[in-house]
N, C-alpha and C positions, 0 to 999 in steps of 0.2 A: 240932743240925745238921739241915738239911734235906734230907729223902728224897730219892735221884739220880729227875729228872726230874717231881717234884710240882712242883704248882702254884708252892710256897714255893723250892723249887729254882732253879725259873725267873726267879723273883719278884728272887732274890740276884744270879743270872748278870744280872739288868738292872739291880740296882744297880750290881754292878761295871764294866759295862760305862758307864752311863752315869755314873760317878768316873775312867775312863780321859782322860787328854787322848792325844789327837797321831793316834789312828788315823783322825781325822778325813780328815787328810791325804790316805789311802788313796785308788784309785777309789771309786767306791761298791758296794758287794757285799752280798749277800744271802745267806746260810747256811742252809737249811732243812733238816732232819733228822726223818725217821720212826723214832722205833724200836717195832719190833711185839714182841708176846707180854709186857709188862712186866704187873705182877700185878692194874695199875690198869687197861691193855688197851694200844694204839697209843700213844704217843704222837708227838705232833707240834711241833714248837720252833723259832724260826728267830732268827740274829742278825741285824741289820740294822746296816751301818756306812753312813752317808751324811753328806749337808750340814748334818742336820741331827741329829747324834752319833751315838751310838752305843746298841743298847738290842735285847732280848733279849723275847720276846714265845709264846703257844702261835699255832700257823700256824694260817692259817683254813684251812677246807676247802676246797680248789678253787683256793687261791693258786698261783703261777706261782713257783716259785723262779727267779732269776736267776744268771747265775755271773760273777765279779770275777776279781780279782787274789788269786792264791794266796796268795801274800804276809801277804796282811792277813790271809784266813782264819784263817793258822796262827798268828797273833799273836792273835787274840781265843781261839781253842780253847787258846793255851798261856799264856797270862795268866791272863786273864779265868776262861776254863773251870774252872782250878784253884782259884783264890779261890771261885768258887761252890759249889767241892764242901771248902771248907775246907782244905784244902790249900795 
């Protein structure tokens, strides 16, 4: 299983996301998350649902998070999110 928030982490949450059908549907929404103090340092992560699917990525520096429809959020953190941490 892959460490919460490594690279390989990341790697899984964008498999699963881009195997999801239907959230396409959604607005399109951008999810980006900092979490500080982890043992590897910052890290940085962000989902992307758009026209053109769905897929999970580390944020660049400098990017502009956007914000959507809650909605869809909470459906990629509560699907998705769980499948990538095995669960």
């Amino acid at each position: 299983m892959a460490v919460f928030l490594s690279d390989e982490w990341i790697a899984a949450l964008d498999g699963v996301l881009r195997a999801e059908q239907g959230l396409t549907e959604c607005a399109a929404v951008t999810v980006e998350q900092t979490v500080v103090g982890t043992p590897s340092g910052d890290v940085r992560y962000r989902v992307v649902i758009d026209g053109r699917g769905e897929r999970a990525d580390r944020a660049r520096a400098g990017s502009t998070p956007t914000r959507g429809r809650r909605a869809c959020a909470r459906t990629v953190h509560g699907r998705a999110g769980r499948d990538a941490r095995g669960h």
